[in-house]
C-alpha positions in Angstrom: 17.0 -32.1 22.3 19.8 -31.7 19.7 22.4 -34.4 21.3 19.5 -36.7 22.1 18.5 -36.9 17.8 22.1 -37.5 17.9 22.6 -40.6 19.4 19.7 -41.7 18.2 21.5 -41.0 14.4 24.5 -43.0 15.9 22.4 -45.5 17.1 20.5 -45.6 13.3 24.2 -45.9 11.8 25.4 -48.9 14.0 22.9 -50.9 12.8 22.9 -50.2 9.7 26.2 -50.5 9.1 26.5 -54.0 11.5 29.9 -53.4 13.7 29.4 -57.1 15.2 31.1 -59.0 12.1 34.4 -60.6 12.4 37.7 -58.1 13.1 38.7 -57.5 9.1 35.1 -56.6 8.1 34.4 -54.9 11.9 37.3 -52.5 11.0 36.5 -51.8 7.5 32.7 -51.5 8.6 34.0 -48.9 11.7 35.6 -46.9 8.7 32.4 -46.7 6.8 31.0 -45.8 10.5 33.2 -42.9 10.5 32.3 -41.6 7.4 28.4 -41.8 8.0 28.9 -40.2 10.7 30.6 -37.1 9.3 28.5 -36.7 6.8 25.4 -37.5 8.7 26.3 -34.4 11.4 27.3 -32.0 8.5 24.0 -32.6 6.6 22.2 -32.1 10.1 24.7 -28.9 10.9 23.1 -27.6 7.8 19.2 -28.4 8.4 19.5 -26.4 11.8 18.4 -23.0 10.9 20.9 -20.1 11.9 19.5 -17.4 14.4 22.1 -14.1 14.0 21.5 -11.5 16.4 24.2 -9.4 13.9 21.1 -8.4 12.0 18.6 -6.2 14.1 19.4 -3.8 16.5 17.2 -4.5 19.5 16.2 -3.1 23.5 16.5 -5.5 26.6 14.0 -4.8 29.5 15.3 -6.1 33.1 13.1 -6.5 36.3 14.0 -3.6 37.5 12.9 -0.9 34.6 16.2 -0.7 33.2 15.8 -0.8 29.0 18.8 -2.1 27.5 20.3 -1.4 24.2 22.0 -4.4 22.2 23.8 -5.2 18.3 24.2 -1.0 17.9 20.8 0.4 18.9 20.9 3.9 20.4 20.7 4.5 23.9 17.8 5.3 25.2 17.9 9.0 27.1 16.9 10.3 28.7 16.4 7.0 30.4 12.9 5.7 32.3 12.3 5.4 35.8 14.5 2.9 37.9 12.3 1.3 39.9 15.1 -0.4 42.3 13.0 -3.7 42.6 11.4 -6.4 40.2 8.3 -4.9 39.0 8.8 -4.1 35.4 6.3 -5.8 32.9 6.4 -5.1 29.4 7.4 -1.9 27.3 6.9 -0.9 23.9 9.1 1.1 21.8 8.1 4.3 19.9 9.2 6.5 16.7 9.4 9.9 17.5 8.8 12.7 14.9 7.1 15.3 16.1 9.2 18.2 15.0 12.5 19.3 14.2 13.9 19.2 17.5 12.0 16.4 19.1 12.9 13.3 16.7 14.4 9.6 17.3 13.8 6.6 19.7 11.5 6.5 22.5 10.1 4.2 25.2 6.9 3.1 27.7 7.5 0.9 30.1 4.1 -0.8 32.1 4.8 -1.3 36.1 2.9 -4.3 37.5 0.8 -1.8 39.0 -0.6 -0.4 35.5 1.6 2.8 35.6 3.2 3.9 32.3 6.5 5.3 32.6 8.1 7.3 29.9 11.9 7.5 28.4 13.7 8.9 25.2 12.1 11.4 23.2 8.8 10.6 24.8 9.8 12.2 28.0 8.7 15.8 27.2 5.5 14.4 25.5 2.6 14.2 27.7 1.0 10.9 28.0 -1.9 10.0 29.6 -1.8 7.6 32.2 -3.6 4.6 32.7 -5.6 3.5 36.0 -2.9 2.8 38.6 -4.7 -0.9 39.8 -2.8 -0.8 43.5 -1.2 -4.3 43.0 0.9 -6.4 40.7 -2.2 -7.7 37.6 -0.8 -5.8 34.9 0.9 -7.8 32.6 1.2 -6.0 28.9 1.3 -2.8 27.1 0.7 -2.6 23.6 0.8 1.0 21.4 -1.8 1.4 19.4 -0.5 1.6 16.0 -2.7 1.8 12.6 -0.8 0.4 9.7 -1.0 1.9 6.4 -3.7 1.2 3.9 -3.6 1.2 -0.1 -6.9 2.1 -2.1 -6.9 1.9 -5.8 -9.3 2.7 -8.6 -9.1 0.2 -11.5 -7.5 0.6 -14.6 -10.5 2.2 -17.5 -9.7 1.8 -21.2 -12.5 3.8 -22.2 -12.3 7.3 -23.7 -13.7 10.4 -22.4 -14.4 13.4 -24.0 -14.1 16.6 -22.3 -15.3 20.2 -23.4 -16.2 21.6 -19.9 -14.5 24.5 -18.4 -14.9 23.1 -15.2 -13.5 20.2 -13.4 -14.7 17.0 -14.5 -14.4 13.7 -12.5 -12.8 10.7 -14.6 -12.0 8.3 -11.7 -12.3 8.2 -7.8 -13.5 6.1 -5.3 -13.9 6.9 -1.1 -11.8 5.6 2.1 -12.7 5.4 5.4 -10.0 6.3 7.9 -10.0 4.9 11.6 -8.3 8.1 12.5 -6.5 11.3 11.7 -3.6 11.0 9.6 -1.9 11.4 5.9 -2.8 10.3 2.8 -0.7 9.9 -0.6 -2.7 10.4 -3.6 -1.3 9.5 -7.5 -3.6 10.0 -10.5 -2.4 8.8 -13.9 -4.0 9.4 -17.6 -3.6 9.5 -20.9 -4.7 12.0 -23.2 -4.8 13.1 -26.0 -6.6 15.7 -29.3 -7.7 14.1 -32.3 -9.7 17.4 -33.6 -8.3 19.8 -36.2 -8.0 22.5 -33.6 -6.1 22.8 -30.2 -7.1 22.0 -26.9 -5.4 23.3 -23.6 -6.3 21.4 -20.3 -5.9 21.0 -16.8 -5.5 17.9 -14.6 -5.6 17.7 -11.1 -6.5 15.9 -8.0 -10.0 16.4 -5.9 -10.6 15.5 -2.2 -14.4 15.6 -0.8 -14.9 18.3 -4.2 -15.1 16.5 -7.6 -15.2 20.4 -9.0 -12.4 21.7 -6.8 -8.5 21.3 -7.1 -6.5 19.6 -4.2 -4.5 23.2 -2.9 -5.3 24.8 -6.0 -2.1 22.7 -7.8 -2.8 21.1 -10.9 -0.8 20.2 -14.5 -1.3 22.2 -17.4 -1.2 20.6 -21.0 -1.4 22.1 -24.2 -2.7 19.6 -27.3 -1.9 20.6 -30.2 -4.4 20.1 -33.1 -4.6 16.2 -35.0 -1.5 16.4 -37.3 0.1 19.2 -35.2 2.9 17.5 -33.5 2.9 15.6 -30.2 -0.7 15.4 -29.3 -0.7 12.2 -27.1 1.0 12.8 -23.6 0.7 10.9 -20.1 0.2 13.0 -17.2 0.3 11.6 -13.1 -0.7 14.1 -10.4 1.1 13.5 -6.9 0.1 15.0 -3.7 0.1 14.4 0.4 -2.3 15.8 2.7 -4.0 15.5 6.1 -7.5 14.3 6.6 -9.3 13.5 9.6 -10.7 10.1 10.5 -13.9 9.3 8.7 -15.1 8.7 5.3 -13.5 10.8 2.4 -13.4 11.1 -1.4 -11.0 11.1 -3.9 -11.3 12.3 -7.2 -9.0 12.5 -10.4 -10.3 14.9 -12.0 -10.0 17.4 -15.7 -11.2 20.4 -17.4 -10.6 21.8 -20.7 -9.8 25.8 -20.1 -9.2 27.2 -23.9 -9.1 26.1 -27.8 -11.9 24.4 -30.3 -10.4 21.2 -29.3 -11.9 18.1 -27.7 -9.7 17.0 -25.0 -9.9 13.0 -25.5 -8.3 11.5 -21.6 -8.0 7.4 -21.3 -6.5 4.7 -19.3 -6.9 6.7 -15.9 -5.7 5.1 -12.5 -6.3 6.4 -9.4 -4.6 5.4 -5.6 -4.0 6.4 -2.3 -2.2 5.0 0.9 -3.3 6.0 4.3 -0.5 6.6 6.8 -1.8 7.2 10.9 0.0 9.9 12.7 0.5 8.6 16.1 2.6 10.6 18.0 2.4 13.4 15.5 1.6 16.7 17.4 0.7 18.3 14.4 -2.3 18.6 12.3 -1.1 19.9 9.4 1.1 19.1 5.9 4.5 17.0 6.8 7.3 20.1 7.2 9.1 20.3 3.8 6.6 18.3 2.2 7.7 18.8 -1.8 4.1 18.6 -2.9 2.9 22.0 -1.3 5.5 24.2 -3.7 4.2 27.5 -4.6 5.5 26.6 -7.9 4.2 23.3 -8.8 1.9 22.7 -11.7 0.8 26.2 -11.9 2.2 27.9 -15.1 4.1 26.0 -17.9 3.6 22.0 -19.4 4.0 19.0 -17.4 4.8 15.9 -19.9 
């Protein structure tokens, strides 16, 4: 396709250009020929988009069941089932993570028959199989894999007053997950005492409980009477936990828990992003995760 726009280019040139003139002007004209022509095949050198394969790492599956690594991707091991004749279909490749111990690449590959064959970090997971048809119709295998979803609360101006000792909802809103999996939730507010006494509050983050703190962790702030020093402060709640498919809400939510103080709290947001687990084989917080310290938010001011 590429040599045939070429002649035609050649073939636009000569024309233009008109080579049948007498010998002074042909030569002249074939010089002028020469040049088009450079130029022409550098400006089209340039509109022909370049495809690197130096970029992305990538797997190769032959006929056979054989998955091939190419441009630095690991090897797969420990590798999947050689079949010894052409009847490998598709395969899908899979992120491992399901401890410590059991992390990295991993691999399905579909036989024309419908079986699934493991390979990598997926061999010591049990999979379950799909029906074995008896004859070469399958033709695809795809993983099931959720992406992540944001939710957000819009921004409030308004002012709220707070004198309650217990929780108080300023801002949520609900999700509805398609199935079990993580969710990162981030709260932000403003606040603030413009009453002659102090005011000491607590903020923190509510899921399915507007009166209950997310794991018992929430930030303690001290506001100092109007006049009293730094009595404006911005506070954001972080956390990551588990929840299991279906609907769920999220609450940012605040209490006042001593002084005369009212407790004034504006410009909350409130988000969350979903993340599915596939592959997980765990139900419970991410191992490490920094928002379940023992220490966090419990005693002392967070501005």
């Amino acid at each position: 396709m590429t040599y045939r726009k070429c002649e035609i280019l050649v073939y636009f040139i000569q024309c233009h250009v008109g080579l049948n003139q007498t010998n002074k002007s042909k030569r002249r004209n074939e010089m002028r020929f020469k040049v088009l022509v450079l130029l022409a095949g550098f400006v089209f050198i340039l509109a022909i988009p370049s495809f690197s394969q130096g970029q992305v790492p990538y797997y190769v599956l032959d006929g056979y069941g054989g998955v091939h690594s190419g441009n630095g991707a690991p090897v797969i091991s420990p590798k999947t089932y050689y079949f010894g004749w052409d009847i490998a279909r598709a395969f899908e490749y899979v992120a491992v993570g399901t401890s410590s111990t059991n992390y990295g690449d991993g691999i399905l590959v579909l036989d024309g028959y419908g079986g699934v064959h493991q390979g990598g970090k997926l061999s010591t997971l049990t999979v379950t199989k799909t029906p074995y048809f008896g004859w070469d119709v399958a033709r695809d295998i795809v993983l099931r894999n959720i992406p992540p979803r944001a939710y957000y609360s819009t921004l409030s101006s308004s002012n709220v007053s707070i004198t309650s000792s217990t929780y108080v909802s300023i801002r949520s809103f609900y999700l509805d997950l398609p199935d079990d999996g993580y969710v990162f939730i981030s709260g932000t507010l403003c606040m603030g005492n413009n009453s002659v006494d102090y005011a000491f509050t607590h903020v923190a983050l509510g899921v399915d409980s507007s009166t209950t703190a997310l794991d018992n962790i929430y930030a303690e702030q001290d506001l100092p009477a109007a006049g009293g020093g730094d009595n404006w402060n911005s506070v954001t709640r972080t956390q990551m936990t588990f929840l299991t498919a279906g609907r769920h809400y999220i609450y940012l939510i605040v209490r006042k828990t001593s002084g005369a103080g009212i407790a004034q709290y504006f410009n909350p947001t409130l988000c969350a992003i979903y993340i599915d687990q596939s592959f997980s084989g765990t139900s419970g917080l991410l191992p490490g995760d920094v928002s379940t310290s023992p220490d966090e938010g419990r005693t002392g001011n967070i501005r």
